[in-house]
Every structure is written in C-alpha cells, then in structure tokens.
SETIDO-409989 format. One record per residue (C-alpha): residue number from 1; residue in three letters; x, y, z. Coordinates in steps of 0.2 Angstrom, whole numbers. Example, Ala and Ser with C-alpha at 12.3 -4.5 7.8 and 13.67 -1.06 7.14 Angstrom:
2
[1 'ala' [62 -22 39]];
[2 'ser' [68 -5 36]];
end
This chain:
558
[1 'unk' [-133 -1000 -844]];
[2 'unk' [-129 -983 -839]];
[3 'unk' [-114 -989 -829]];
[4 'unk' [-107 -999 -843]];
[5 'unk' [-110 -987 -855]];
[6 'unk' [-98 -974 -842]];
[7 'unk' [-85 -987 -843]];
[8 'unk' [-85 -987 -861]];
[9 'unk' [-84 -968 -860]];
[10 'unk' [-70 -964 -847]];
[11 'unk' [-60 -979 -859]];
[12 'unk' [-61 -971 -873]];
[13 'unk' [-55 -953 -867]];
[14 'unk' [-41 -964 -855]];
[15 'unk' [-36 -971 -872]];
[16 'unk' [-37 -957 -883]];
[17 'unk' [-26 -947 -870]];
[18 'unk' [-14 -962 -868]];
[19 'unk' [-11 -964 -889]];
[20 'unk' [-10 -944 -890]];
[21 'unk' [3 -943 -876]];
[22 'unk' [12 -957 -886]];
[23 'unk' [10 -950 -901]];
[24 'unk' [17 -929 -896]];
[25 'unk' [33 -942 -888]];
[26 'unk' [44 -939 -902]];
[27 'unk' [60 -945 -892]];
[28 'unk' [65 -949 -873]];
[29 'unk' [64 -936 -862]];
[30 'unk' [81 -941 -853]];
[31 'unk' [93 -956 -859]];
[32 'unk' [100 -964 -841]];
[33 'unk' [118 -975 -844]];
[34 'unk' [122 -985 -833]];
[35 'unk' [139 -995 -830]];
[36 'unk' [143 -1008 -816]];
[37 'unk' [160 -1008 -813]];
[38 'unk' [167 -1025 -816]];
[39 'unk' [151 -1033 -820]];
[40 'unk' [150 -1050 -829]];
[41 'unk' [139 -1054 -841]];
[42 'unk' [134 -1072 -828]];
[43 'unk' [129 -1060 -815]];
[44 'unk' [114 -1056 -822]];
[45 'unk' [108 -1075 -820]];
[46 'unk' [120 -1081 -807]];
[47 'unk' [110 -1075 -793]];
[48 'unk' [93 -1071 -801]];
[49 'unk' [83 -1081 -788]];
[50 'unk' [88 -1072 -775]];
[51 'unk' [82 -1052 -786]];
[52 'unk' [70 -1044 -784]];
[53 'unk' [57 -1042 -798]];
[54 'unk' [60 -1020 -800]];
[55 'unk' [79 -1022 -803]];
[56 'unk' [88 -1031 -816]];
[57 'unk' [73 -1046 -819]];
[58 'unk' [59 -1029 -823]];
[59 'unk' [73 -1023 -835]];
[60 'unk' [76 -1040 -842]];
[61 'unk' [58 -1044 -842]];
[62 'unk' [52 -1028 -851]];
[63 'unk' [69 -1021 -859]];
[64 'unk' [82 -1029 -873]];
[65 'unk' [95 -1041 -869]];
[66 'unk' [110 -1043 -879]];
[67 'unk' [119 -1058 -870]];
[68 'unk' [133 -1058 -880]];
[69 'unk' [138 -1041 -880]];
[70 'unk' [160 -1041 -879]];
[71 'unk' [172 -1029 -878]];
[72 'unk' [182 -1027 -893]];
[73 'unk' [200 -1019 -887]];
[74 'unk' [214 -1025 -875]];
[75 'unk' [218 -1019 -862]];
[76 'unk' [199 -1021 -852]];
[77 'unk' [200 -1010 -839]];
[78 'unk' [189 -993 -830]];
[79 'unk' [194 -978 -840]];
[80 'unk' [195 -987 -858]];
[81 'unk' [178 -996 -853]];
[82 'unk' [168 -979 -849]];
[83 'unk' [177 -970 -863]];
[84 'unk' [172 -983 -877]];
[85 'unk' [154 -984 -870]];
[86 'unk' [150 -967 -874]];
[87 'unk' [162 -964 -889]];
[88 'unk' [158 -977 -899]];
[89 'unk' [175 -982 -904]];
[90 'unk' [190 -989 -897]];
[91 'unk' [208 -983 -886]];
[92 'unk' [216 -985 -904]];
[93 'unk' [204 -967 -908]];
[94 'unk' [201 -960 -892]];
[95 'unk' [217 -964 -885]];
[96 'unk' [212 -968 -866]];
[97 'unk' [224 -984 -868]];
[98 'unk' [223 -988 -850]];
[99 'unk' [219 -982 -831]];
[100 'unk' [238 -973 -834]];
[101 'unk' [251 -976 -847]];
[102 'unk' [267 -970 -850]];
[103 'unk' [270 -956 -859]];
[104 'unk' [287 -956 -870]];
[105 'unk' [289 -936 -871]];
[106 'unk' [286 -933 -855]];
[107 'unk' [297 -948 -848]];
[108 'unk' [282 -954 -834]];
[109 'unk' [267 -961 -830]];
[110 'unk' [251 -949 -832]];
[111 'unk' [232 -952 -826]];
[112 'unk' [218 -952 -838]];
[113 'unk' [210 -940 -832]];
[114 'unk' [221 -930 -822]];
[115 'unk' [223 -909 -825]];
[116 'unk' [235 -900 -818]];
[117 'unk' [227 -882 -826]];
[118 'unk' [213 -889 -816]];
[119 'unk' [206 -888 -797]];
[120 'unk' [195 -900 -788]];
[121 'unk' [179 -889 -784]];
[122 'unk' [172 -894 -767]];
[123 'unk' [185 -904 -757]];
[124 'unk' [183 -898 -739]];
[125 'unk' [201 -900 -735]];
[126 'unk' [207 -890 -752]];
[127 'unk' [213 -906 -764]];
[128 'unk' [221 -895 -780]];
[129 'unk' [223 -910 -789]];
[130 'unk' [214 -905 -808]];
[131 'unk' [203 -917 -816]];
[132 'unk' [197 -915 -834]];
[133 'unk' [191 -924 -848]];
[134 'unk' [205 -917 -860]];
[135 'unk' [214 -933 -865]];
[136 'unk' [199 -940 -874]];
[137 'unk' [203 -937 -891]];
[138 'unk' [184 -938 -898]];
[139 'unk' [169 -933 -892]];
[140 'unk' [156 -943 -885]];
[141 'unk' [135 -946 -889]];
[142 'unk' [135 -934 -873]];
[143 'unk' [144 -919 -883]];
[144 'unk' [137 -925 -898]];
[145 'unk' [117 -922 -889]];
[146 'unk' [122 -906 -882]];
[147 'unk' [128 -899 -898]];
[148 'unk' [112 -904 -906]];
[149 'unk' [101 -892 -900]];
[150 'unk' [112 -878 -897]];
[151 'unk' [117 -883 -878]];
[152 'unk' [99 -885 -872]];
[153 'unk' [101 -902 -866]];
[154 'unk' [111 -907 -852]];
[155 'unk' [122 -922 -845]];
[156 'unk' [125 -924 -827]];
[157 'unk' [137 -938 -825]];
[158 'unk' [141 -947 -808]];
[159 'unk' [152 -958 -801]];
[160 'unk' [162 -965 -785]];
[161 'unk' [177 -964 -796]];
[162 'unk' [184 -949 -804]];
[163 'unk' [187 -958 -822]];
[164 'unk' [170 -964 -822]];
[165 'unk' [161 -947 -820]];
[166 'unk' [173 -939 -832]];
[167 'unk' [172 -948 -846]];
[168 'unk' [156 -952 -851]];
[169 'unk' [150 -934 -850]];
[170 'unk' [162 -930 -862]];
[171 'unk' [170 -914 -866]];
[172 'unk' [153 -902 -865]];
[173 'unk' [146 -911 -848]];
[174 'unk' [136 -897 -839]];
[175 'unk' [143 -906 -825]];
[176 'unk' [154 -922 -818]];
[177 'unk' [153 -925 -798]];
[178 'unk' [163 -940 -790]];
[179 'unk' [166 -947 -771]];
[180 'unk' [181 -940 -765]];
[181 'unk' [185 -951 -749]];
[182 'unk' [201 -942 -745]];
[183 'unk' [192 -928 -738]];
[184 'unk' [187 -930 -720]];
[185 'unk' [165 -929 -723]];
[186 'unk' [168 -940 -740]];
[187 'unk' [160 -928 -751]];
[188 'unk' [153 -927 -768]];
[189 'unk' [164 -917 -780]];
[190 'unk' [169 -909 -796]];
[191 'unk' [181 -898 -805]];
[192 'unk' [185 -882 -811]];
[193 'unk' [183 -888 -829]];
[194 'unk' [165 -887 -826]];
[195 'unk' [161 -875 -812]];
[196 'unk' [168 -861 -800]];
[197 'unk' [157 -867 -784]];
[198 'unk' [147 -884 -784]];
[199 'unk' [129 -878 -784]];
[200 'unk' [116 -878 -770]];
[201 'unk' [108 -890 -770]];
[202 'unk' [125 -901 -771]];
[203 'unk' [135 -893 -756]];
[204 'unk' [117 -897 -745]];
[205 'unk' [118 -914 -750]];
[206 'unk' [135 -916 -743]];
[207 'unk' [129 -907 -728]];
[208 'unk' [117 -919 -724]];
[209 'unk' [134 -930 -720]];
[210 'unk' [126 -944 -727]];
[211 'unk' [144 -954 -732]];
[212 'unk' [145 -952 -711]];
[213 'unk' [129 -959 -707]];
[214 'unk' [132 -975 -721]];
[215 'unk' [150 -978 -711]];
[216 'unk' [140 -978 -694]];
[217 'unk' [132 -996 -699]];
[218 'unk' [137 -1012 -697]];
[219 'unk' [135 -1023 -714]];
[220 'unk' [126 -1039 -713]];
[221 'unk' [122 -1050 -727]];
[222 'unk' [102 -1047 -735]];
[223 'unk' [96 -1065 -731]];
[224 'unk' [103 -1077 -718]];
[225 'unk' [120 -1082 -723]];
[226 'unk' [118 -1103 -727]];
[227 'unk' [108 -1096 -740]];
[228 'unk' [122 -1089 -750]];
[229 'unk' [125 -1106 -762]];
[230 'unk' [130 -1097 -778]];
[231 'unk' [145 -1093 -768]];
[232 'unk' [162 -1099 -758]];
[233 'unk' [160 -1102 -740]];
[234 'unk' [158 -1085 -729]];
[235 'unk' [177 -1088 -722]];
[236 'unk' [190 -1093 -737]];
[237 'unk' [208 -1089 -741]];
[238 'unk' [204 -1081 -758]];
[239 'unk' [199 -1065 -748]];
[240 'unk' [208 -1051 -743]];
[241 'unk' [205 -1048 -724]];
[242 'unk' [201 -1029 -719]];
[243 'unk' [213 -1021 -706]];
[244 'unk' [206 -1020 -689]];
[245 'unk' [196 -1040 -693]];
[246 'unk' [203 -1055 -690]];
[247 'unk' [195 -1064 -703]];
[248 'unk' [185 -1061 -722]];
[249 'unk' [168 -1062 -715]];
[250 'unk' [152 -1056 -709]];
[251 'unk' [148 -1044 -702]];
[252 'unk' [155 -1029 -707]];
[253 'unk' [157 -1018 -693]];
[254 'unk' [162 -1002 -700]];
[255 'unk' [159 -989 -687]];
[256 'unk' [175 -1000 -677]];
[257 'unk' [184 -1001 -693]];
[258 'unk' [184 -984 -699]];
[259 'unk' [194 -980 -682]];
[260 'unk' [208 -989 -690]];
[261 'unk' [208 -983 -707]];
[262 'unk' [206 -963 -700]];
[263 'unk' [223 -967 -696]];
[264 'unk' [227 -971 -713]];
[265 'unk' [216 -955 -719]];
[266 'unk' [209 -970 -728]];
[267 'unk' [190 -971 -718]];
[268 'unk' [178 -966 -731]];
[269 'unk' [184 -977 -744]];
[270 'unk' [178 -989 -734]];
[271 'unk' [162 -984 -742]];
[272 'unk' [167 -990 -759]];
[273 'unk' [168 -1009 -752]];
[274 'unk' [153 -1007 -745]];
[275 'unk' [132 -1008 -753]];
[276 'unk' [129 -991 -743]];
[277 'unk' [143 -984 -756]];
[278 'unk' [129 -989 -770]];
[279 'unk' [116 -982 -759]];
[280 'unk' [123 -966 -758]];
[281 'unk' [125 -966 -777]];
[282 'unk' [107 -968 -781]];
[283 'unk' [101 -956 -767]];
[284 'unk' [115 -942 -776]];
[285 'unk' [107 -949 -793]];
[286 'unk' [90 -947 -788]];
[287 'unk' [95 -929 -780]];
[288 'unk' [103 -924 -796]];
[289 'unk' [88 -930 -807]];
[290 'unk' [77 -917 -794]];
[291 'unk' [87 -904 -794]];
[292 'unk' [94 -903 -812]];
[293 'unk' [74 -904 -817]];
[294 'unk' [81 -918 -830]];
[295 'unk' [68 -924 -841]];
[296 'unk' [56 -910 -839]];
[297 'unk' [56 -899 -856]];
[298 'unk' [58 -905 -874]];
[299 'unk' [75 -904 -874]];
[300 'unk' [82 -923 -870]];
[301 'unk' [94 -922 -855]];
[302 'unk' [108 -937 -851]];
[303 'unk' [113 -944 -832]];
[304 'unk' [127 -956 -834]];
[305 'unk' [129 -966 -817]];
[306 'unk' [142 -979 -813]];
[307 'unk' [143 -990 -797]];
[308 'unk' [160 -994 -793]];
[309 'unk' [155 -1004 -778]];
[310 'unk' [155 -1022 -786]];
[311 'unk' [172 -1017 -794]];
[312 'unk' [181 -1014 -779]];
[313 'unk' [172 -1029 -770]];
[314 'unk' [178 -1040 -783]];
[315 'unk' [195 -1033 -783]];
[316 'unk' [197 -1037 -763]];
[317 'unk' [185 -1053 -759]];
[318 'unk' [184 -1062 -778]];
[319 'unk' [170 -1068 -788]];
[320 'unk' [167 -1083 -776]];
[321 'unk' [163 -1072 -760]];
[322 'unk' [148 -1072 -753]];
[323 'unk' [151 -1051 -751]];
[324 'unk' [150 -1050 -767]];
[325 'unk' [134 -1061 -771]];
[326 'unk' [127 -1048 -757]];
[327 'unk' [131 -1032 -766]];
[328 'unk' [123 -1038 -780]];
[329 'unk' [107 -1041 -771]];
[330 'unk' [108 -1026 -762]];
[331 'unk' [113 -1017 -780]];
[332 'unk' [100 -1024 -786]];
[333 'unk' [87 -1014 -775]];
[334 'unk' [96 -999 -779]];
[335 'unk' [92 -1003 -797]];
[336 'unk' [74 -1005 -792]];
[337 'unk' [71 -989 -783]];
[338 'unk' [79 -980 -798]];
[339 'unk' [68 -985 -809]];
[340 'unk' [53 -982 -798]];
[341 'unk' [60 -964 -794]];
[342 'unk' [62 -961 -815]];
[343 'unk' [45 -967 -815]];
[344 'unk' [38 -953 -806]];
[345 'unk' [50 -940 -809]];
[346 'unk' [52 -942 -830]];
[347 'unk' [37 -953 -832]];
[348 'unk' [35 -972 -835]];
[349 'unk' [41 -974 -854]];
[350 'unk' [47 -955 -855]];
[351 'unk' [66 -960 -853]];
[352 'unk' [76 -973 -862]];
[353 'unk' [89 -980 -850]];
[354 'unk' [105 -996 -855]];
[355 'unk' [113 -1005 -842]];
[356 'unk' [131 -1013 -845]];
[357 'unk' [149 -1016 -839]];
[358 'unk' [166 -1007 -841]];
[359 'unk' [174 -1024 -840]];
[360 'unk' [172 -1042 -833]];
[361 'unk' [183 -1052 -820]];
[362 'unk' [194 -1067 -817]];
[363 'unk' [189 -1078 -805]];
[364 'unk' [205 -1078 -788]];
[365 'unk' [220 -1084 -797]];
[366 'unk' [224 -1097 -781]];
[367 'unk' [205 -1104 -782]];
[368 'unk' [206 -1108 -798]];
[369 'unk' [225 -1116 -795]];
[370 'unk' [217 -1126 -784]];
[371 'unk' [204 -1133 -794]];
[372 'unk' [215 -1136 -807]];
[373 'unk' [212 -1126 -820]];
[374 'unk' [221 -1114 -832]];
[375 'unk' [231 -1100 -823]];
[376 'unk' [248 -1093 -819]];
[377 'unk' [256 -1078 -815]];
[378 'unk' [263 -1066 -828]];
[379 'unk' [279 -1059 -820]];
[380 'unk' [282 -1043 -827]];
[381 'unk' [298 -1040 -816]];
[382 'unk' [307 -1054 -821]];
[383 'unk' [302 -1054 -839]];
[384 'unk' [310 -1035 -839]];
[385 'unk' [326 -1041 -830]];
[386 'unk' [327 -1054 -843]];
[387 'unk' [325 -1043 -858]];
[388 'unk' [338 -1032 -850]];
[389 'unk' [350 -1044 -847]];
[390 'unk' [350 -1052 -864]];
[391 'unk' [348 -1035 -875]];
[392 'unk' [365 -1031 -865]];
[393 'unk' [373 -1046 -871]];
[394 'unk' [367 -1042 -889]];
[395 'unk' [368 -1027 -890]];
[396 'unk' [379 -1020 -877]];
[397 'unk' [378 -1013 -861]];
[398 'unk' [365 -997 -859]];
[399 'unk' [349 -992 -856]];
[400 'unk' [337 -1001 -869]];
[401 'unk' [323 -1000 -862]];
[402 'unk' [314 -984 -855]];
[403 'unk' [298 -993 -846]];
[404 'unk' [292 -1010 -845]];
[405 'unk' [273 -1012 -836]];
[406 'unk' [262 -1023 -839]];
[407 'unk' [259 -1028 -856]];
[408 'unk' [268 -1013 -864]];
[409 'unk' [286 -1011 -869]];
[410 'unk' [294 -994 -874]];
[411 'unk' [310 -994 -880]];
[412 'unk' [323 -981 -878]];
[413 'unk' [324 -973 -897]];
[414 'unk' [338 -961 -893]];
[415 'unk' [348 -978 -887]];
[416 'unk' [344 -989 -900]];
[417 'unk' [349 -972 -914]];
[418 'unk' [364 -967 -904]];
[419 'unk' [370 -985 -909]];
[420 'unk' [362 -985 -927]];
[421 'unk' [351 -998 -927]];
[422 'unk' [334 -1000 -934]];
[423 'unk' [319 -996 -923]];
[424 'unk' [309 -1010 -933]];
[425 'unk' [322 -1022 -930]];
[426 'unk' [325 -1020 -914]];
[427 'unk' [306 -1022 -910]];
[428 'unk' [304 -1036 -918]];
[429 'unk' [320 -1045 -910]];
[430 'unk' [314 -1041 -893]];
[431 'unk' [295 -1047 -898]];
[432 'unk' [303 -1065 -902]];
[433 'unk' [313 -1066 -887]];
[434 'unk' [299 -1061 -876]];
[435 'unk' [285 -1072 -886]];
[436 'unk' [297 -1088 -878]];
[437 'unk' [294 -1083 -861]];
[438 'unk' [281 -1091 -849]];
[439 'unk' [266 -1085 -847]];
[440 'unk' [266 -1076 -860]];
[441 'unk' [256 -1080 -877]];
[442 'unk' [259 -1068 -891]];
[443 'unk' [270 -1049 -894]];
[444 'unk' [265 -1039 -907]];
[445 'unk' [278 -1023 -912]];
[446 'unk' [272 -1005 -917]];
[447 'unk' [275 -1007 -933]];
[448 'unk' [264 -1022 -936]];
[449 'unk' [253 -1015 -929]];
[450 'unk' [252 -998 -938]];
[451 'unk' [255 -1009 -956]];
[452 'unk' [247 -1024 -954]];
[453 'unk' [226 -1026 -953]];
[454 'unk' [222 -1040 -941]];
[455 'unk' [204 -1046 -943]];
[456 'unk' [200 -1057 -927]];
[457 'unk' [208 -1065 -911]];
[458 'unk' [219 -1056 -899]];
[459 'unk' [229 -1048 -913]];
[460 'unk' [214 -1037 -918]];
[461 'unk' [209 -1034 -900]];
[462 'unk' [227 -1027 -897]];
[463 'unk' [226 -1016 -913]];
[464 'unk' [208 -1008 -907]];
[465 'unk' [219 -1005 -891]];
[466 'unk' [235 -998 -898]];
[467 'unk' [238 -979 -901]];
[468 'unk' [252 -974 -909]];
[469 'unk' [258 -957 -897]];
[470 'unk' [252 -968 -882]];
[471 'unk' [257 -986 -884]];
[472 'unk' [272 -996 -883]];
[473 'unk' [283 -1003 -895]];
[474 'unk' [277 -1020 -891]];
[475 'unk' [260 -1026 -884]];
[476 'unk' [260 -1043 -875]];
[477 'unk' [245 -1055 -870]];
[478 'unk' [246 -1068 -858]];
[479 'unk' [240 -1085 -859]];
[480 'unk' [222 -1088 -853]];
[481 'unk' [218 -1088 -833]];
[482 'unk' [236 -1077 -831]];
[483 'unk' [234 -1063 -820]];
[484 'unk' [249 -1051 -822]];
[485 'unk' [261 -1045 -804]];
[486 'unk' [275 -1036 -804]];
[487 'unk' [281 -1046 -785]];
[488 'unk' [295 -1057 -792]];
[489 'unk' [290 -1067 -778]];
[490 'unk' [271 -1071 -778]];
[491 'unk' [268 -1088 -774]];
[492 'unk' [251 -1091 -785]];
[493 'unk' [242 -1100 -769]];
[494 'unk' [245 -1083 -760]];
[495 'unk' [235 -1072 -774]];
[496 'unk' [220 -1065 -768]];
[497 'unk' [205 -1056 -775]];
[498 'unk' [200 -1054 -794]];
[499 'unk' [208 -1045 -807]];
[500 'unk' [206 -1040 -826]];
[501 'unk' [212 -1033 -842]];
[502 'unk' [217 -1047 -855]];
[503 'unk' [206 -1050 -870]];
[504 'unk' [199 -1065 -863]];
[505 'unk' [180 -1071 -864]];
[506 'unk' [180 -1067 -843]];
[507 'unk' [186 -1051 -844]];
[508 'unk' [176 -1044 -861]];
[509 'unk' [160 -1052 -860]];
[510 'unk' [146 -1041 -851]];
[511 'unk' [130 -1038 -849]];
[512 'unk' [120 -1025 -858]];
[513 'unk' [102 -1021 -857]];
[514 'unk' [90 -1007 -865]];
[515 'unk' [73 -1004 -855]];
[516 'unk' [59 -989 -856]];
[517 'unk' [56 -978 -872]];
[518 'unk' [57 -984 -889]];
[519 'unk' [63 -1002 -882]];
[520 'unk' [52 -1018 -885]];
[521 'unk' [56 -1032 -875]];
[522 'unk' [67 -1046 -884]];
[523 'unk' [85 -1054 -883]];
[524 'unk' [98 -1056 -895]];
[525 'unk' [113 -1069 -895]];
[526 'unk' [121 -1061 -910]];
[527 'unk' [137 -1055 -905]];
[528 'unk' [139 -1034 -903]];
[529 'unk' [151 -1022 -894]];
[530 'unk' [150 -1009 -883]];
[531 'unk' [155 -998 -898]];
[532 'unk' [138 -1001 -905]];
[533 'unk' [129 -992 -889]];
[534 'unk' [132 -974 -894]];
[535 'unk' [127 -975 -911]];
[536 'unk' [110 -984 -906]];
[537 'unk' [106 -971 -895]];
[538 'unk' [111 -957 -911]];
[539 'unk' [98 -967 -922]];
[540 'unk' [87 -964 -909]];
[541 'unk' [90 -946 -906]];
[542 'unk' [93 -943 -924]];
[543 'unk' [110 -938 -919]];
[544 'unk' [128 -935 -929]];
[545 'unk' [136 -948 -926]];
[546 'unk' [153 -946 -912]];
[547 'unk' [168 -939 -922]];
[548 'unk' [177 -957 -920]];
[549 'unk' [163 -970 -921]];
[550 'unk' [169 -986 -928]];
[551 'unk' [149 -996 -922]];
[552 'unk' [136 -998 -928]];
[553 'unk' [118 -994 -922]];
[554 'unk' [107 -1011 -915]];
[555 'unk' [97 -1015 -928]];
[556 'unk' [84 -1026 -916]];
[557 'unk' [79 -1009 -906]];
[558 'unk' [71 -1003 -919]];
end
C-alpha cells in the first residue's frame, strides 16, 4: 500500500509538472523549415519500407500530412521554390521569376541572388563574388518574426546552395551560410550583407576540415544492392557517368575521383552528389543550433535548412537510379538524428518544424521514350531561329528579338517603335506563330497577362509566375513530359538525368509535413500551396502577416 500510494504521488507531481510546463508554452521555442531540393511528393511512400522509423515515417506518424500540397506558379525551379515558401506569395509579388532572368534595362542575364556591393565572407581563397537577399521584393515570415519582437529572435539559415540559404531568411537574417565548393577546404560561408568576419564557432567548424574527411570515403549503397527494387538497374544509360568511372554505378570512390575534378577546381562539389554532402548539413545544423543557443529564451528563434543533395542527384542519375533511392535512405537518417538532436537541445514538443519541397521532377526523358510515354524535347534554339526568320519576312530584316531562353520571349521595343508598330500587336503575332510549333502547348503575351484574370490551368500558373519589370513579353509552356534543351541536336534517346520547371502535376506536387508543437497528427487530401505555409506559421506566432501574402493559413492545424 505504501508503495502504490508513492506511485500515486510521484504521478501526480510528474503530471502537474507536465500540464504546467504545457500550459507557460505559449509558442514554439524555434520553428525549423525544412526543404528538400527536388523532392516529390511519392518519395515520401516510394521507399518507405526501407526508412527508418525517426525520419520521415516519426514525422508522418506523429506530425500533419498534406498530400496534395502543389505549387501554384510556373516556372518550378530553386530560387522561386525557396522564396515562395517563406513569403507566402508567388514570383508575380516577390519577383524571384527564375534561377536567372534577363533583365531588359540592363541588356543581360543576372542571378537571383547575386551582389555586386557585396563580398563573400569566409572564402579561403578570397571569392569577391556578393551575395544578398535584395532582389526579393517582399519580406518573408523570417523578417516578419524578427520584427515582431524588436529583433530578439533570430534566423539562422543554411544551405549547400547559395539561393537556398539566402532566401528564406529574408532580408533581416541574423545570418545565411552556404557550401562553397570552389574554395580548396569547401567551406561553409556567408556574406558581407550579414557579417564582417564569420564567427567562432563557424570558422572552427570549417577547421575541423570536415568536407575533406566526407571526400576521403568511398560510397556504397546502405543495404546490399539487389535489394534496391523501387529502382532502375544499378548500371543504365539514363545516368550521367562521373569523370574518372567508367560506368554509373557503385561504388563511389571518391578519394580517386576527386584527383580528377581538383584538375577541374571542381572536387568538393563532389560532395553535393553525394549523402556525406547531407551529412555535413545536419552536423553544421546541429552546430548552428549549439552555438546560436536557438530555442533557449522566450524569444522564438528560426533555422531554415535545405538539402540540395537529392537535387543534384536527380539532375545527374534520374529518378529511376538506385543513387538516388540511396540518398533518400541515407537522408532519411539525417532526418532522424535531427530530430533526436532538437529533442535534447529545444526540448521534445518545444519546436514546431515543416518539411517540403522547392520543386518535383520528371522522370529521364529517354526512359520514358522508351517506355512509350508522353515526352519530347522542347527546342528552344530552333524555335528562336524560326521566330527570327519569319519576323524578318514580315516585318523586315533587324533585330526583333532581344533574348530568347527557355520559355520567355523579350522583344526588342526600341525596334518594334523605331518601325512604328504596336507592342500589343506584335506580341500577340509572335504568340500565334509560336503556339504552332512543336512541342510547345500554349503562349501567353504581356498584355494578357497584365489585363486578363485567369482562374485555373496553365494560364493562372503562368500569371502567378509573371512579373511585369522581370518577364518577357510572351511566356510558353510545353506540352506534358517535354523537357526544354537549347542543343539543336539532342537526339531524345541521348537525354540523361531529370529536369523540371513546367507547371505539370510532376514538377509541382510535393511533399509537406508539420511535426512537434502545436501539431496533431492527421492528413489532409484537400488541395493547398506552399503559399499557405508562411501564413500558418503567422497564425501560430500571432504574427503580421508577409507584406505580399496571397495564402492562406491551414485551417486543419489548428
């Protein structure tokens, strides 16, 4: 009796202590965002026998799943992807229209995210080349969290890739780091929009040489290979074959390869096709979690992370590969010990974390030639020699058109008013004419997009992506399973490796799932955007809302 009536005693004061810390938990203390580079929303369930049960099936077990979560804009690529996520509206408001676009005024191409007013902070051999967030035209739930309370909160954002560390931390990050494999130790870096000197405990992190020690490994698949079903065979001709291997298989000697690429001054971006590049994410992550003391006062604090890993995987073996089933799987650890390291650092329920994608993928243009289904090859050389040839024989011999790539048109307007034509008319004439072409399925002018509203279908996705000061004057899509070249000469059996960027259910269908604070476990099949992420997690902050917002908040989590 005595010892039951102890039981009863130490339960209670466990329970009263449980419901009183829940109860003083007003609000996470750290909101982790996560994005998988080129993640399709199948992934999730495509190799879910072979997860663990502490990465994606613990977040999908516990958390929110929104399985039909889409991206609303054209073009899907990185830099829109990560700034739509945590801006809450689309390229036609926060103008990042693309990776690059070409800019009209300035008569080139510029970067997203590059700064010429800007340094790169850290590079050991001195890389000038400026990064900054200042072509984002709003502000992000990042900005809008530090602003909140005076600056006392702070966002740490991280990445392989510039673009994805820059953008989601907005305009106010405390900082942005990145991989920067053109520097001989491949370290982690930032910029002089944030910092003079990277601090402490960054610079020792690099010191450890930890990128070195990742490329001294040879890369083997997790489980013995004939175990790899969901995938291709190990050795197919949908794979890009690395230089210095003779075939696209395992193993993935990269000590020997990395001999080759220093040639190159390429070795360290061997690293971003490899699961130690995801590895040495999560151990920055987790350094950056440590040393930034996030999550430890009232204040909420944001990390942003993105694995660009499965990305560039994709980009160079395909969605068939058995490399990129493997990266997954070994992802999918890195997942887990993430959340077992915010578990003891923040505290198991103190930190509200999503998971989703920038963009999704086509499957390799030659494998699904093969198997007989829908795809081509958008020629964007020949459709711009075409155009040429037959605006001269209408209109006269000049320059008509000032740049042609991909699926934008831009026009030159001091032509087309030097012979005193209409802009309109001349848009719309080269819009017909181009609508007849192969490949390609629909052309929309400037000015129908600026005048008309287009509810659904391709049309509104090419309107969420259009911006008037960075777009062309006409927007093409592509018919479905097309993937766009600029080699006149492609043969379509040749093509290897994924690709994205249309408006298609392959490329804007991905994943996204909530876990930790606030979250009840459930799914939803109603059909959302990413858009709707940053305003969920302002609901949930009691946050203003991002200066361009356009979602809305997801009513199920809460």
């Amino acid at each position: 009796m005595k010892k039951l009536i102890a039981i009863i005693i130490l339960y209670v004061i466990n329970t009263s202590i449980l419901f009183s810390q829940t109860e003083t938990l007003k609000k996470p203390k750290l909101v982790v965002g996560i994005v998988v580079d080129q993640m399709r929303f199948d992934q999730l369930y495509k190799y879910e026998e072979k997860y663990s049960n502490d990465g994606f099936k613990r977040l999908m077990r516990e958390g929110f799943n929104y399985k039909n979560t889409q991206y609303n804009y054209i073009p899907t690529v990185t830099a829109p992807g990560h700034a739509s996520i945590y801006t809450g509206t689309t390229p036609s408001m926060h103008g990042i229209v693309g990776n690059s676009w070409y800019d009209r005024y300035l008569g080139q191409d510029v970067d997203n995210v590059k700064d010429t007013t800007e340094i790169i902070i850290g590079s050991k051999e001195g890389n000038n080349t400026g990064i900054s967030p200042k072509k984002l035209l709003t502000n992000t739930i990042s900005d809008q969290l530090r602003m909140s309370n005076n600056f006392k909160s702070k966002v740490i954002s991280i990445s392989f890739k510039d673009r994805a560390a820059v953008l989601p931390g907005g305009h106010t990050a405390n900082a942005a780091y990145w991989h920067d494999w053109q520097t001989s130790p491949g370290y982690f870096v930032s910029s002089s929009y944030y910092m003079n000197e990277l601090p402490d405990w960054v610079t020792k992190f690099n010191n450890l040489g930890r990128s070195n020690q990742y490329l001294d490994t040879v890369w083997n698949t997790l489980y013995p290979l004939e175990n790899y079903i969901e995938s291709a065979a190990d050795n197919n001709k949908y794979e890009w074959i690395l230089r210095g291997k003779s075939s696209p298989t395992f193993p993935y000697d990269f000590k020997k390869l990395r001999e080759t690429y220093k040639e190159l001054n390429t070795e360290y971006q061997l690293l971003w096709i490899s699961p130690y590049g995801d590895k040495l994410l999560t151990d920055f992550a987790m350094e950056a979690i440590k040393n930034e003391n996030l999550g430890v006062d009232d204040a909420t604090d944001m990390l942003t992370i993105s694995y660009s890993v499965p990305d560039v995987v994709g980009h160079t073996f395909g969605l068939q590969s058995v490399e990129l089933e493997d990266i997954y799987l070994r992802l999918d650890l890195e997942i887990g010990k993430l959340l077992k390291y915010l578990d003891e650092k923040v505290g198991k329920g103190a930190y509200t974390l999503f998971l989703t994608s920038d963009h999704g993928a086509i499957q390799v243009a030659s494998y699904l030639n093969d198997l007989k289904l829908p795809t081509g090859i958008a020629r964007i050389a020949q459709y711009k020699d075409t155009l040429t040839g037959y605006l001269n024989t209408k209109l006269g011999d000049d320059s008509w058109i000032q740049n042609f790539d991909g699926n934008q048109v831009y026009l030159n307007r001091s032509t087309i008013s030097k012979h005193g034509l209409q802009l309109q008319s001349v848009q719309q004439d080269v819009a017909d004419f181009l609508a007849n072409l192969n490949g390609i399925s629909g052309a929309l002018t400037a000015y129908n997009l600026q005048t008309n509203e287009y509810n659904d279908g391709l049309r509104k996705l090419l309107q969420n992506g259009y911006h008037q000061k960075r777009s062309g004057d006409i927007i093409l899509t592509f018919d479905p399973g097309f993937i766009q070249s600029s080699n006149s000469e492609l043969d379509i059996s040749s093509v290897k490796g994924a690709a994205h960027g249309t408006g298609y259910a392959y490329d804007t269908h991905v994943p996204l799932l909530w876990f930790g604070y606030g979250i009840t476990h459930g799914e939803s099949i109603r059909k959302i955007s990413v858009t709707d992420i940053s305003p969920t997690l302002a609901m949930m902050l009691n946050l203003q809302l991002p200066s361009g917002n356009i979602g809305n908040p997801l009513a199920e989590l809460f």
